[in-house]
C-alpha positions, 0 to 999 in steps of 0.5 A: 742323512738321518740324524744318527749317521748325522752324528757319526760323521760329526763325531768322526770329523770331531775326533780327527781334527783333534787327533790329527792336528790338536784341535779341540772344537769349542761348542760354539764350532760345533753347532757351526759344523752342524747348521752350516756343514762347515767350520771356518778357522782365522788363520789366528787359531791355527799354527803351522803343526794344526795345518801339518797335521791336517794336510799330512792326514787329508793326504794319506786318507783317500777321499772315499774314506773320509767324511770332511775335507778342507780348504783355504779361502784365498781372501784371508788364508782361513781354513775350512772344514766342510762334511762332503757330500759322499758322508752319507755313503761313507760307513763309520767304522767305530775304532 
């Protein structure tokens, strides 16, 4: 994925967590999501509407049109926000 569709998918995922669920990536996060292709929120700095939010647009969005998914690690009920691997054939339509 070359650097600018790099940062399209970045921007896109930045843009849904905030609209979707109210979160504000720090950063910190962001340089996560972007050395590690994944994010990982404590169960702390989510509450239910961050989750609701999450889960309603993951499940009304089908995959192919998205660029992230997320997971909960059954350890310690963390989320996780990963870039799939199809981003790169996703195309970024600019809203």
């Amino acid at each position: 994925m070359n650097n600018t569709h790099f940062q399209a998918v970045l921007d896109e995922i930045t843009d849904d967590l905030e609209t979707q669920a109210g979160i504000i990536l720090t950063p910190t996060q962001l340089r996560e999501l972007q050395q590690t292709n994944q994010l990982c929120f404590d169960p702390a700095e989510l509450t239910a509407y961050n989750i609701a939010g999450l889960k309603v647009y993951l499940q009304a969005t089908p995959v192919q049109k998205r660029v992230w998914d997320c997971y909960q690690r059954l350890s310690d009920n963390s989320l996780i926000v990963t870039i799939l691997t199809t981003a790169r054939f996703v195309t970024i339509q600019a809203s």
